[in-house]
C-alpha positions as a LaTeX table, in Angstrom:
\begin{tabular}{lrrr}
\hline
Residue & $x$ (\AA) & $y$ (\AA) & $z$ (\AA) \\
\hline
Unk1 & $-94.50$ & 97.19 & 274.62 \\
Unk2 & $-93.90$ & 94.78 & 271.70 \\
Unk3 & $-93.75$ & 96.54 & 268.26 \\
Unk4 & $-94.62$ & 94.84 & 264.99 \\
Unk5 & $-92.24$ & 94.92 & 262.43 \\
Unk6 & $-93.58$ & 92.91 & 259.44 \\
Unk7 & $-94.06$ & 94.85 & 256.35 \\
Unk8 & $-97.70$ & 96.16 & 255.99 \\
Unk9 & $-100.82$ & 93.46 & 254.57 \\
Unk10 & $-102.33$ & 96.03 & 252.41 \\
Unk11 & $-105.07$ & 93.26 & 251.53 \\
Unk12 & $-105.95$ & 93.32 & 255.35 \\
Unk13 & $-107.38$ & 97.03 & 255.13 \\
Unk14 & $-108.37$ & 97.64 & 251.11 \\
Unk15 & $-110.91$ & 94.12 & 251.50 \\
Unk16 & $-113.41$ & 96.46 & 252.52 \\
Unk17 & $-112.61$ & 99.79 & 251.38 \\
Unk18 & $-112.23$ & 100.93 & 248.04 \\
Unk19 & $-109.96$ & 104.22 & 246.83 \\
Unk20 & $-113.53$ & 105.09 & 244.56 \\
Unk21 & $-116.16$ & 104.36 & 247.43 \\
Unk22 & $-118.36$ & 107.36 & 247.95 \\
Unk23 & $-117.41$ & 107.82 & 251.63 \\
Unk24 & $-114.25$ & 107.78 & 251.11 \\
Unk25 & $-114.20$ & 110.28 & 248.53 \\
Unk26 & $-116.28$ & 112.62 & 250.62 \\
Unk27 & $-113.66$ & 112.27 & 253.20 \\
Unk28 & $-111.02$ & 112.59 & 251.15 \\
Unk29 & $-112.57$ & 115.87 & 249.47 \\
Unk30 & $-113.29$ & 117.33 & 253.18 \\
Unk31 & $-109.48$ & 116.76 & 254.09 \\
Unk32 & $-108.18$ & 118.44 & 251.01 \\
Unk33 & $-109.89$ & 121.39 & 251.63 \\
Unk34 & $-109.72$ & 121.83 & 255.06 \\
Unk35 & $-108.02$ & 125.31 & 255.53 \\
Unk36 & $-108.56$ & 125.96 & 251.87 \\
Unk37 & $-112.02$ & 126.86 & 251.25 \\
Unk38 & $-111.00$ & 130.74 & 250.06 \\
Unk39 & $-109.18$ & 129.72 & 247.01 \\
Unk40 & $-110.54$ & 129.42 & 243.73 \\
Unk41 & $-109.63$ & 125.82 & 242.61 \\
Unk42 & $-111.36$ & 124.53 & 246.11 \\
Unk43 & $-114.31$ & 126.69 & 245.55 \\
Unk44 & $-114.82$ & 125.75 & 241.55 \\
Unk45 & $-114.77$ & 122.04 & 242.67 \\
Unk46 & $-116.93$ & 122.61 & 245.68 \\
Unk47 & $-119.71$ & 124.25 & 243.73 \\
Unk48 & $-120.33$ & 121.21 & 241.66 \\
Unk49 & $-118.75$ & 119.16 & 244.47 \\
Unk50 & $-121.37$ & 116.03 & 244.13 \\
Unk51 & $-120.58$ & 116.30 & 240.21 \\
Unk52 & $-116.83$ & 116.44 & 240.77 \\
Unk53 & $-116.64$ & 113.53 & 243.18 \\
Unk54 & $-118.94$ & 111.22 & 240.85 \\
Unk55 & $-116.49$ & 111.98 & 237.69 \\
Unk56 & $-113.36$ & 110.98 & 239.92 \\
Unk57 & $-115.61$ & 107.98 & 241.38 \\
Unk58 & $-116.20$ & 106.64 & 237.69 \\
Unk59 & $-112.59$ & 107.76 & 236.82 \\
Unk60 & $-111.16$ & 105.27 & 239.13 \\
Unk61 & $-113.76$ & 102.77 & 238.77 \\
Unk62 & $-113.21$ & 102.73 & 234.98 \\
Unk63 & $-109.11$ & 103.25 & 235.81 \\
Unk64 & $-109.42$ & 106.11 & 233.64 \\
Unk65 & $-107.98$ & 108.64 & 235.99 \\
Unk66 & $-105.18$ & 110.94 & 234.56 \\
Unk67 & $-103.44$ & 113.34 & 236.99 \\
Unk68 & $-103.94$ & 116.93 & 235.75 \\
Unk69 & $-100.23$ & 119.38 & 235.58 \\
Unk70 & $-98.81$ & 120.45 & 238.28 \\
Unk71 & $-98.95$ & 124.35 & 238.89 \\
Unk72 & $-95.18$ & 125.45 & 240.12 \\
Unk73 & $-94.31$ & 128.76 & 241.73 \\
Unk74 & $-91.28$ & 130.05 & 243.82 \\
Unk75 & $-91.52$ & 131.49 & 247.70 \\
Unk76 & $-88.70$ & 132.96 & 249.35 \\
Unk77 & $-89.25$ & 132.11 & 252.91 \\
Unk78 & $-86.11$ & 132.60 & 253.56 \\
Unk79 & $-84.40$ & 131.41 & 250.96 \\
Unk80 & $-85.66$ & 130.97 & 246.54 \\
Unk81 & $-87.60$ & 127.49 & 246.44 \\
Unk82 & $-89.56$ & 126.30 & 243.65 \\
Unk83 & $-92.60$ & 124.56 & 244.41 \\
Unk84 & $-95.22$ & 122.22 & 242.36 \\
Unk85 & $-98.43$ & 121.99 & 243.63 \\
Unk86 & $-101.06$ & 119.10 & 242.50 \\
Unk87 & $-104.69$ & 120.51 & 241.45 \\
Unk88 & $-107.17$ & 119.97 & 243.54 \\
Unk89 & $-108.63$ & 117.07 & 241.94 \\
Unk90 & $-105.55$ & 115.19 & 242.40 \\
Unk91 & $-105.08$ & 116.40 & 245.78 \\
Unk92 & $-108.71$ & 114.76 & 246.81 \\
Unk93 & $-106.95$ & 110.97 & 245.15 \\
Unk94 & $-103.93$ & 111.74 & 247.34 \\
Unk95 & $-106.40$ & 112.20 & 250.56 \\
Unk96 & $-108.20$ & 109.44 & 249.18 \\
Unk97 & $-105.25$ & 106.83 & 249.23 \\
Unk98 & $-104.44$ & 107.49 & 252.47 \\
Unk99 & $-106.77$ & 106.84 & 253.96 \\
Unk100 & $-106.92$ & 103.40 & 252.95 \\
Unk101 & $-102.51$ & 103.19 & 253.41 \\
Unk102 & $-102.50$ & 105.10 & 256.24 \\
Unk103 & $-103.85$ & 102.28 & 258.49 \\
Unk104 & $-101.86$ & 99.88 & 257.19 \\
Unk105 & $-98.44$ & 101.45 & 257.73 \\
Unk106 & $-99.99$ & 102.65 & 261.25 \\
Unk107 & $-99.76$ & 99.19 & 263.04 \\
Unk108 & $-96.44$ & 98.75 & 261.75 \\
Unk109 & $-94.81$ & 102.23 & 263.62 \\
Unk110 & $-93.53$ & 102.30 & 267.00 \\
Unk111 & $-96.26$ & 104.13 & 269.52 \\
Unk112 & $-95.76$ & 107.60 & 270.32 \\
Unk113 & $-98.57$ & 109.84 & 271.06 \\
Unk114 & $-96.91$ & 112.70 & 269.85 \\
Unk115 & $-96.62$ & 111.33 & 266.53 \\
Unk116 & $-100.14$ & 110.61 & 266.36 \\
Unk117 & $-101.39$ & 112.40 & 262.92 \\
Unk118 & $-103.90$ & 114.33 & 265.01 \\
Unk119 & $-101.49$ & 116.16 & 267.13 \\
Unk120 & $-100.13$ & 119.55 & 265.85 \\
Unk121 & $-96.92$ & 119.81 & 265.17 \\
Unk122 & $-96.17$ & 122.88 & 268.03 \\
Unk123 & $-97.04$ & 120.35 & 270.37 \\
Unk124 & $-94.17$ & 117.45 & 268.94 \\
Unk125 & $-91.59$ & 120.70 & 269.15 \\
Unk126 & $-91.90$ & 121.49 & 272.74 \\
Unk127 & $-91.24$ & 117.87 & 273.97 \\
Unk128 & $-87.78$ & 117.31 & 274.83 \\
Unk129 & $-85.87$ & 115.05 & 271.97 \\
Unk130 & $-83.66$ & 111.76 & 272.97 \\
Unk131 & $-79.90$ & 112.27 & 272.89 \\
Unk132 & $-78.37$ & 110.99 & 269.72 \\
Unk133 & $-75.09$ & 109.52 & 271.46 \\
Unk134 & $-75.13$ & 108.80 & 275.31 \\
Unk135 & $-73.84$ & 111.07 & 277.45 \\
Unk136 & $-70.02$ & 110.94 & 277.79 \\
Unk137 & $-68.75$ & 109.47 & 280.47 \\
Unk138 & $-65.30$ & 110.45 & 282.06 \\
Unk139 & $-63.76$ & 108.49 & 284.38 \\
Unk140 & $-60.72$ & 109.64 & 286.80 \\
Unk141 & $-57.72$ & 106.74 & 286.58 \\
Unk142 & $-56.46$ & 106.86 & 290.36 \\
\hline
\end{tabular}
């Protein structure tokens, strides 16, 4: 199998897409919140979801678009992390981007359908992973 390995043509793929374009917005919106419907910042932008989407849309048309502040916290699974997390909002531009990058940098990676963003990651764990040196070889001087 030949692999590609020129850098990405980003031109190639945003020609016909745009990051505001209506579709991909929606996408973008349905991708963020997949998993996430019960909490309150998903639910707040989903009731006035067409409203929300057409503010960001003229936001990035008009290159207007300001990130909001990042909400930090701390788990402890297992050990005392801090973590930042993006606002919704900004979590629909993030989807949104993607999805016009994503392509690009696709047909540049080497093909493995385990690494395929629509597998789960149990099933990439269970698959048995290349040695990092060869195995060593002994041989018996006679």
């Amino acid at each position: 199998m030949e692999t590609n390995h020129e850098p990405p043509d980003f031109r190639e793929n945003l020609s016909g897409l745009n990051l505001y374009d209506w579709d991909n917005l929606l996408l973008a919106y349905r991708k963020a919140s997949k998993g996430k419907r019960g909490l309150a910042d998903v639910a707040e932008f989903e009731y006035k979801l067409e409203d929300n989407l057409l503010q960001l849309q003229r936001e990035l048309q008009e290159q207007t678009y300001q990130p909001g502040e990042y909400h930090s916290f701390y788990i402890h699974d297992p050990k005392k992390r801090l973590i930042s997390a993006a606002p919704f909002r900004d979590r629909v531009v993030h989807h949104a981007l993607c999805n016009i990058i994503e392509p690009c940098f696709e047909r540049s990676f080497i093909f493995d359908p385990l690494r395929q963003p629509h597998r789960q990651r149990h099933a990439q764990s269970h698959r048995p992973r290349p040695a990092i040196f060869p195995p060593l070889q002994i041989r018996a001087h006679l």
